[in-house]
N, C-alpha and C positions, 0 to 999 in steps of 0.2 A: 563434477558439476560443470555444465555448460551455459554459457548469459547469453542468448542468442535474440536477434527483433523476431516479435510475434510472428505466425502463421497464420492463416484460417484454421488450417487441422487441428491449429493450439487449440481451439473456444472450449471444447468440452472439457480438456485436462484441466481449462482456467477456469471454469463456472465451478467445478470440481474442487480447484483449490480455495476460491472464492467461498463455494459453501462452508465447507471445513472451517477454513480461518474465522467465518463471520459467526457461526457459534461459539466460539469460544470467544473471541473479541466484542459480540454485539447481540448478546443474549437477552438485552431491553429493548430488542428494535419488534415489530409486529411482522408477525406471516404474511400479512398484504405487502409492507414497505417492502420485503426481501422478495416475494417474486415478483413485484415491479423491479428491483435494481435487476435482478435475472434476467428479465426481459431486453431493459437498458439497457445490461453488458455488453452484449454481441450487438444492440441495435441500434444504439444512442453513443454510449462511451468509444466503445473501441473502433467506430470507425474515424473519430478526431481526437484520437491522443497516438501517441509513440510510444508503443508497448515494447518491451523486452519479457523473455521469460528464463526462467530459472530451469534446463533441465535435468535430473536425475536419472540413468537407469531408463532414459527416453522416455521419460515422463515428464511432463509442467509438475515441479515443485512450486513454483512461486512465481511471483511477476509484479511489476512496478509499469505503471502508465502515464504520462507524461502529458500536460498541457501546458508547452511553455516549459517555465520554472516551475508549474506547479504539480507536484504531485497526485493526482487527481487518483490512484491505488497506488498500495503495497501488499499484497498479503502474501505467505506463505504457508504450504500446509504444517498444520500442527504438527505431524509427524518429524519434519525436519527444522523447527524450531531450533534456536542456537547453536545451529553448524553453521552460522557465517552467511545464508542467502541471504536474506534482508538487507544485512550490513553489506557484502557482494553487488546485490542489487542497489541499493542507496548510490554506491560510489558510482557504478557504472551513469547513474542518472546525475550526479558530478561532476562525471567527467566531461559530459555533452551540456548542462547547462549553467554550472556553475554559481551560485546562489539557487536554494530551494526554497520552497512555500509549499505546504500543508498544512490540509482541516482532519482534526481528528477528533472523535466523539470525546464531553468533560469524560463519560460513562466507560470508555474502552484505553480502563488502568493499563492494561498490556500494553499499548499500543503506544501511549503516552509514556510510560518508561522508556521505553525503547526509541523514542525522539529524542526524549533527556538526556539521555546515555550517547546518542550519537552527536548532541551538542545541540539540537534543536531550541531555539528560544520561542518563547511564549508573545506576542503580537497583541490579540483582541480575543474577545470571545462572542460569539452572537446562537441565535436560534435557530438551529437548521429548520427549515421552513417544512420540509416534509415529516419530519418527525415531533417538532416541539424541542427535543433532546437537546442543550446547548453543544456546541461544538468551539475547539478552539484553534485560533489560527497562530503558526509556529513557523518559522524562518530558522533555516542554517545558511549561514554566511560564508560566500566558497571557502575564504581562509581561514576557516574552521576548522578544527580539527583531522587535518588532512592524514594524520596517521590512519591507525585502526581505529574505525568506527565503532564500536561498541558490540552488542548481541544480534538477534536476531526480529522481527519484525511481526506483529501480531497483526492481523488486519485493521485496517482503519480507511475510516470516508471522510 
């Protein structure tokens, strides 16, 4: 497994992983909301965040996006689920920002374990505006848990 900064050529293998991970992590969200975030990805998001990607066997496994300290994506494909991307990816975005902030769906149980587990604390909660769906905002604190992170990373917004 290679952590390498995003590409252009990345987009498809990441829309790719994107999809994958978001059915399983966000199977309450509407067909409209997700091909608008489809659209955002390559057109809104990723030209202002710091992407990294996860790859396998020259494929984008996974990838973490970066605004600031905040985590603004994680997902990785379900297929590689608990072999250490996620938790791989989290550090790498540790080591560059040092204190982190994510929003993750109340709704996407995977995703919120998987902040728990990596030491993630719980903030506020509010209403994601485009969906209704509450979302919660969570902090790990650089001198967190600096050993091994925890599992692996289900998608989350």
């Amino acid at each position: 497994m290679v952590i390498r900064k995003y590409r252009p050529d990345d987009c498809e293998g990441l829309l790719t992983v994107w999809a994958r991970a978001s059915a399983v992590a966000h199977p309450f969200l509407s067909e409209e909301f997700l091909e608008q975030e489809r659209f955002n990805i390559p057109n809104v998001y990723l030209p202002v965040t710091e992407t990294w990607v996860s790859e396998a066997d020259g494929r984008v496994v996974g990838f973490i996006s970066l605004l600031g300290d905040e985590v603004g994506a994680l997902f990785v494909d379900p297929a590689f689920h608990r072999s250490g991307i996620g938790r791989a990816l989290l550090e790498r975005a540790r080591s560059l920002r040092g204190d982190l902030e994510v929003e993750v769906f109340e709704r996407n149980g995977l995703g919120r374990a998987f902040y728990a587990k990596v030491g993630f604390e719980a903030m506020h909660g509010k209403i994601h505006d485009q969906t209704g769906f509450e979302v919660l905002r969570l902090r790990l604190a650089a001198d967190r848990s600096r050993g091994s992170i925890g599992d692996d990373a289900v998608g989350q917004d």
